[in-house]
VEXPA-115757 format. One record per residue (C-alpha): residue number from 1; x, y, z. Coordinates in Angstrom, 1 decimal. Each point is the difference from the previous one (the first is absolute). Example, Ala and Ser with C-alpha at 12.3 -4.5 7.8 and 13.67 -1.06 7.14 Angstrom:
VEXPA-115757
<pt><pos>1</pos><east>12.3</east><north>-4.5</north><up>7.8</up></pt>
<pt><pos>2</pos><east>1.4</east><north>3.4</north><up>-0.7</up></pt>
end
This chain:
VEXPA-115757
<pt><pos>1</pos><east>202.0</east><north>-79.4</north><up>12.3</up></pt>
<pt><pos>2</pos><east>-2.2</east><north>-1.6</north><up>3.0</up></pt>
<pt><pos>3</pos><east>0.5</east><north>-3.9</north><up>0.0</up></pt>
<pt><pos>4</pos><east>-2.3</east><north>-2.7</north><up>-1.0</up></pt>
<pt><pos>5</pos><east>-0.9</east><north>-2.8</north><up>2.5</up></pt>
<pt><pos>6</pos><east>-1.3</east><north>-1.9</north><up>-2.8</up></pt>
<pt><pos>7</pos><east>2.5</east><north>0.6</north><up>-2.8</up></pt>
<pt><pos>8</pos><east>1.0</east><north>-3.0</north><up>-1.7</up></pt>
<pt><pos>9</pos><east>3.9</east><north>-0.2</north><up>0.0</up></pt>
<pt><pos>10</pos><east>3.3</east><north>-1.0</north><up>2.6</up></pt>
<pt><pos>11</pos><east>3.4</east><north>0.0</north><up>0.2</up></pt>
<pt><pos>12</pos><east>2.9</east><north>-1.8</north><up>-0.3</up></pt>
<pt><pos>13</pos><east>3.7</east><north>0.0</north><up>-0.5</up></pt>
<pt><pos>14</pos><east>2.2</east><north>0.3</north><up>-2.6</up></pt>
<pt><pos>15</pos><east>3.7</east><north>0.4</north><up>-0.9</up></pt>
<pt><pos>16</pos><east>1.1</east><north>3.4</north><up>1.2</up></pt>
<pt><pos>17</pos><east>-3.7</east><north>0.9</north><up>1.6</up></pt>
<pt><pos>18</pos><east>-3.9</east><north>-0.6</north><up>-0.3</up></pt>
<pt><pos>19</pos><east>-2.6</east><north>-0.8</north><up>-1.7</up></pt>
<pt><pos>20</pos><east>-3.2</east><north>1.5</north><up>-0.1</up></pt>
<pt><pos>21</pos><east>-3.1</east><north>-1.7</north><up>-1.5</up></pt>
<pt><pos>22</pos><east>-3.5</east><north>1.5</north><up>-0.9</up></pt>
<pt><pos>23</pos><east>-3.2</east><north>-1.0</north><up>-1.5</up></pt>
<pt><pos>24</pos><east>-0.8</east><north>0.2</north><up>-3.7</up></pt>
<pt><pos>25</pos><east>-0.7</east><north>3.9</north><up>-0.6</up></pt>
<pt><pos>26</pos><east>0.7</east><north>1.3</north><up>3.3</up></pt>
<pt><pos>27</pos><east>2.3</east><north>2.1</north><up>1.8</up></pt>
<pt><pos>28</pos><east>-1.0</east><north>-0.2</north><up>3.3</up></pt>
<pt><pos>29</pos><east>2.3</east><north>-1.1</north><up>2.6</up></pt>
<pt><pos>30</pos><east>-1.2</east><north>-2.5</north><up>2.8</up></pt>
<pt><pos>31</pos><east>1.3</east><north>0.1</north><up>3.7</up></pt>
<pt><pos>32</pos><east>2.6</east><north>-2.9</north><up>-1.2</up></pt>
<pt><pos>33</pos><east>1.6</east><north>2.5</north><up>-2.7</up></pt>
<pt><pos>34</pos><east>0.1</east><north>2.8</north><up>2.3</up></pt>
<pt><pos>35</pos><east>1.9</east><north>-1.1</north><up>2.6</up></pt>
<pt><pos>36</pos><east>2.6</east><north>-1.5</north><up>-2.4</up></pt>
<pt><pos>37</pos><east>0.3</east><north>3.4</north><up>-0.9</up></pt>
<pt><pos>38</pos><east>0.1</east><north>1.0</north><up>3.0</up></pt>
<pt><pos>39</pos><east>3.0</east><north>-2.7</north><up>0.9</up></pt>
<pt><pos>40</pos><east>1.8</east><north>1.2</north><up>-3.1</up></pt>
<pt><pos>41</pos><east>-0.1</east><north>4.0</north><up>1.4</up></pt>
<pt><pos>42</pos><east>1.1</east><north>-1.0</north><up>3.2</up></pt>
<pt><pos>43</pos><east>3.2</east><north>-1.9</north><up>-1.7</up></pt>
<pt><pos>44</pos><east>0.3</east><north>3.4</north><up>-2.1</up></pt>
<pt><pos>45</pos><east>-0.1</east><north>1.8</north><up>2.6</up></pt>
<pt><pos>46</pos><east>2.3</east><north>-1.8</north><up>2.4</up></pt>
<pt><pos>47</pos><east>2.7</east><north>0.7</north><up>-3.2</up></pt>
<pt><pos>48</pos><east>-0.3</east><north>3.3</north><up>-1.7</up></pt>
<pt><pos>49</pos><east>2.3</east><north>-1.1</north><up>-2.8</up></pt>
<pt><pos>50</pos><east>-2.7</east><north>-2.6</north><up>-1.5</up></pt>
<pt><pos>51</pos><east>-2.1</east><north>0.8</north><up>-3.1</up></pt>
<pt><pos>52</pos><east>-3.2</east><north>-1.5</north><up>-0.7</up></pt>
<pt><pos>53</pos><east>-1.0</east><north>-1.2</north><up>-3.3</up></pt>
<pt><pos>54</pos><east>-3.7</east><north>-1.4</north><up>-0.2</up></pt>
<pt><pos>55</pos><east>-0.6</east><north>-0.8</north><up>-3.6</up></pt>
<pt><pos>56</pos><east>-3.7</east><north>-1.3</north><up>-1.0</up></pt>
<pt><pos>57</pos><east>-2.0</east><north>-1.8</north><up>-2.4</up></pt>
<pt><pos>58</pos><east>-3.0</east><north>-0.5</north><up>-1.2</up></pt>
<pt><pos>59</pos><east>-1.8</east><north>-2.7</north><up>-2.7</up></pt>
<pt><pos>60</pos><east>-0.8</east><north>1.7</north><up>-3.6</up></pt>
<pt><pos>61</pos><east>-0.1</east><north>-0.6</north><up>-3.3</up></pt>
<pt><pos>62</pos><east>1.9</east><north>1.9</north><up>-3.2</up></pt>
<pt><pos>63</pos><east>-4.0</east><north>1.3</north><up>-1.1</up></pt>
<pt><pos>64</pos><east>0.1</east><north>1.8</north><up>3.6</up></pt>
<pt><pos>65</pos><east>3.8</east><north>1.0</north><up>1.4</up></pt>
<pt><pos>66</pos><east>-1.9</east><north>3.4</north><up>2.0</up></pt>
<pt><pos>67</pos><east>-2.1</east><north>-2.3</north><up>2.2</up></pt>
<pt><pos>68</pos><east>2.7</east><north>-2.3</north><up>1.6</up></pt>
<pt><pos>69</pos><east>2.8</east><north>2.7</north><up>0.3</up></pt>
<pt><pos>70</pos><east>-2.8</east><north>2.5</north><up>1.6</up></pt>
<pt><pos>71</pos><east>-0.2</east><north>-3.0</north><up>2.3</up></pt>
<pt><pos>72</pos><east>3.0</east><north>-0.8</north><up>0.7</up></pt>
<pt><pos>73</pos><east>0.6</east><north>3.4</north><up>0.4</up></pt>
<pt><pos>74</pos><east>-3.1</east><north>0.7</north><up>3.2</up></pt>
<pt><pos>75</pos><east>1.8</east><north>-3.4</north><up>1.0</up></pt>
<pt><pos>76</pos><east>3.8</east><north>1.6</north><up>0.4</up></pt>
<pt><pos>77</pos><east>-1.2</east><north>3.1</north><up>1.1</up></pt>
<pt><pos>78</pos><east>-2.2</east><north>-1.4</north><up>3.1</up></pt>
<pt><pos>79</pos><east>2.9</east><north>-2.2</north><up>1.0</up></pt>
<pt><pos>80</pos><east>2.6</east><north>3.6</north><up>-0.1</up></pt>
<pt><pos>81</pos><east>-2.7</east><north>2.1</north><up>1.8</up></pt>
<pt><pos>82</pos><east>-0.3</east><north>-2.8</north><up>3.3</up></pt>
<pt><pos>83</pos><east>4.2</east><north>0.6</north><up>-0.3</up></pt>
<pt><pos>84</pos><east>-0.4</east><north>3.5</north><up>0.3</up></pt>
<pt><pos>85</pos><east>-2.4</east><north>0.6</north><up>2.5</up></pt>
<pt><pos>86</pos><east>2.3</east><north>-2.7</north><up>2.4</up></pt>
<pt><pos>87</pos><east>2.4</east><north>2.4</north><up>-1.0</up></pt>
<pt><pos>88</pos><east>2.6</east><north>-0.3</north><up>-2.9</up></pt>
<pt><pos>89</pos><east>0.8</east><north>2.6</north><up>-2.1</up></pt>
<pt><pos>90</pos><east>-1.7</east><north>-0.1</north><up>-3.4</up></pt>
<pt><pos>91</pos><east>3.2</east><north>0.3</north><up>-1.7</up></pt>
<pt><pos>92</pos><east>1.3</east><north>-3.5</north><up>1.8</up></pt>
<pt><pos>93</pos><east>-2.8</east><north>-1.3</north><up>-2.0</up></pt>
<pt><pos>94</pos><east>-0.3</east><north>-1.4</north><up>-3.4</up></pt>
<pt><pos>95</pos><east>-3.1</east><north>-0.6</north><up>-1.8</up></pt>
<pt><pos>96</pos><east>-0.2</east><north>-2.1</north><up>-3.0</up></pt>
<pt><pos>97</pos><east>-3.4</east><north>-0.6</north><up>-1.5</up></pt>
<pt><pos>98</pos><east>0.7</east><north>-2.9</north><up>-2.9</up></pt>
<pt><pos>99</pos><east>-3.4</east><north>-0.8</north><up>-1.3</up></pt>
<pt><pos>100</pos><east>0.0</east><north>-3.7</north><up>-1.2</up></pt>
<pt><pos>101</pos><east>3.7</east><north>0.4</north><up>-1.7</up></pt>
<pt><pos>102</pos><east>2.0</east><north>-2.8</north><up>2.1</up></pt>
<pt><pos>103</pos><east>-2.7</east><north>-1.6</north><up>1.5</up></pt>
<pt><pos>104</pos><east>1.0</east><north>-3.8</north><up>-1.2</up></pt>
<pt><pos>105</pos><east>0.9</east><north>-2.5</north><up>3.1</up></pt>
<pt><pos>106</pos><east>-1.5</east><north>1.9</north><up>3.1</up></pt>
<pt><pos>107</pos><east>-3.4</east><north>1.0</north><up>1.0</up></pt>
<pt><pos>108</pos><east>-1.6</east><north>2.8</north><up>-2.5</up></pt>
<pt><pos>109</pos><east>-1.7</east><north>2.4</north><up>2.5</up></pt>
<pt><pos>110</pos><east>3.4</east><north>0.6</north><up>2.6</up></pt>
<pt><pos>111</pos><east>2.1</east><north>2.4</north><up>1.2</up></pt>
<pt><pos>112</pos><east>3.3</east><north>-1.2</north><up>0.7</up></pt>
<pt><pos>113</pos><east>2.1</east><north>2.6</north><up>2.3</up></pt>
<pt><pos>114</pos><east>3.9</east><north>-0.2</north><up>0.0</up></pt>
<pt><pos>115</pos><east>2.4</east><north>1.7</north><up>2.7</up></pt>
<pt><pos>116</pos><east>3.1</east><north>0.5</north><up>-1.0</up></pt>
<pt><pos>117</pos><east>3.0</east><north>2.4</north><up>0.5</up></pt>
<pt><pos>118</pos><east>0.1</east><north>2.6</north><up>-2.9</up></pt>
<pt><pos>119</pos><east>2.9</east><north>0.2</north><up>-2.2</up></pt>
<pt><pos>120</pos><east>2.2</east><north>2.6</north><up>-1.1</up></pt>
<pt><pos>121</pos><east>0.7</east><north>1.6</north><up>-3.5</up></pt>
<pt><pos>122</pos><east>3.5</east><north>0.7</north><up>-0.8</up></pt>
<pt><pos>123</pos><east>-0.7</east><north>3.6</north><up>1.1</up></pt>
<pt><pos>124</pos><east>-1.6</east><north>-1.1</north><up>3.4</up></pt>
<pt><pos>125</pos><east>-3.2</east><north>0.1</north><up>-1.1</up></pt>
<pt><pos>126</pos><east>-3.0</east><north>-2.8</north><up>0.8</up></pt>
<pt><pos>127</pos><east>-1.1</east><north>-1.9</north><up>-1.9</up></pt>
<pt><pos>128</pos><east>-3.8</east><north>-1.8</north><up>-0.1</up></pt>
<pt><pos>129</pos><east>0.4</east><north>-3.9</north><up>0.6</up></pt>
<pt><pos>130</pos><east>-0.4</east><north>-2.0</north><up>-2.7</up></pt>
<pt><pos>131</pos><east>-4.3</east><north>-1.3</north><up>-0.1</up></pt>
<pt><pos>132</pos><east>-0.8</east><north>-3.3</north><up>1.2</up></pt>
<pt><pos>133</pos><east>-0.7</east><north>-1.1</north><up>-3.6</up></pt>
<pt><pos>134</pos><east>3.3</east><north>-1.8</north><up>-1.3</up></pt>
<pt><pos>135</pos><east>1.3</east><north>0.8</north><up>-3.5</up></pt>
<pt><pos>136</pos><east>-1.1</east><north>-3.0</north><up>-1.8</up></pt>
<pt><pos>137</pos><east>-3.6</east><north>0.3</north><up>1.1</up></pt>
<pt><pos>138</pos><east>0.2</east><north>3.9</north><up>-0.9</up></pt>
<pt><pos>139</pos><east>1.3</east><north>-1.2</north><up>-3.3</up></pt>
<pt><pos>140</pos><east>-2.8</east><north>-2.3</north><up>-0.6</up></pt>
<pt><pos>141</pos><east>-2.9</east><north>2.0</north><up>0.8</up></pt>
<pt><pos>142</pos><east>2.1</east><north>2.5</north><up>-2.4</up></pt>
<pt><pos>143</pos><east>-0.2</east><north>-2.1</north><up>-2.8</up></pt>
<pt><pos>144</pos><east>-3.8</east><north>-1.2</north><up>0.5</up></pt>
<pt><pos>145</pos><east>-0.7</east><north>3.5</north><up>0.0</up></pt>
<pt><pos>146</pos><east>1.5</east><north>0.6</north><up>-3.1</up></pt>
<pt><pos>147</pos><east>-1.3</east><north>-3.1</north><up>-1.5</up></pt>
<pt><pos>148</pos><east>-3.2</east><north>1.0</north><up>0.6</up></pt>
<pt><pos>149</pos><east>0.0</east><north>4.0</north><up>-1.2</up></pt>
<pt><pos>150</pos><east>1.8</east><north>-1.2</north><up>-2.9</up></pt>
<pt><pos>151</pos><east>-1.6</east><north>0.7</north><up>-3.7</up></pt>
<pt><pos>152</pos><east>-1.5</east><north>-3.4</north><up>-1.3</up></pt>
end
């Protein structure tokens, strides 16, 4: 995905990693967003034993769920492919695309991207970190879902 001089969005830190930011329906990533990528492949690669988690949102509406998690989707997918062409292995990376489920209390159109040591099953086995979305606001947007698609 070529990047945007003009693309609205930055970067920024947050507990555990970074923050990506982009404008209102777009994916694009600006020069800002790239080389924080770029920061976060070097780390990677400097310590083959990191995962990457880069979970994303987008703003939506329970009418329209497709639209934002097709967004948020492009958005989780353009962040993994600037990771894997500075060279980490896809299967160091995890893509979550979350729609507008867990949005509440941070900026709607984001990617946040999480490093962290994967851990281990009983039976030695990895497991995927946990998304960037804590329980409570998972819950939440659980319920307002069903409030909404429930019979009247």
């Amino acid at each position: 995905m070529p990047i945007k001089a003009d693309a609205v969005g930055g970067s920024s830190q947050i507990p555990g990693g970074m923050r990506l930011t982009f404008g209102p329906g777009s994916s694009d990533l600006n020069p800002e967003n790239d080389q924080t990528l770029l920061d976060i492949a070097k780390r990677a690669k400097a310590d083959p034993a990191l995962s990457v988690t880069i979970t994303a949102w987008a703003p939506g509406t329970n009418e329209d769920p497709s639209t934002p998690r097709r967004l948020s989707l492009d958005r989780a997918l353009a962040a993994r492919a600037v990771l894997i062409n500075a060279g980490i292995p896809s299967e160091r990376i995890y893509a979550v695309a979350r729609g507008f489920l867990g949005i509440e209390g941070a900026p709607p159109d984001r990617v946040d991207i999480i490093m962290a040591y994967p851990k281990k099953t009983p039976e030695g086995t990895p497991t995927l970190p946990p998304p960037a979305a804590n329980a409570a606001t998972t819950a939440g947007a659980k319920a307002e879902r069903a409030k909404a698609t429930a019979p009247p």
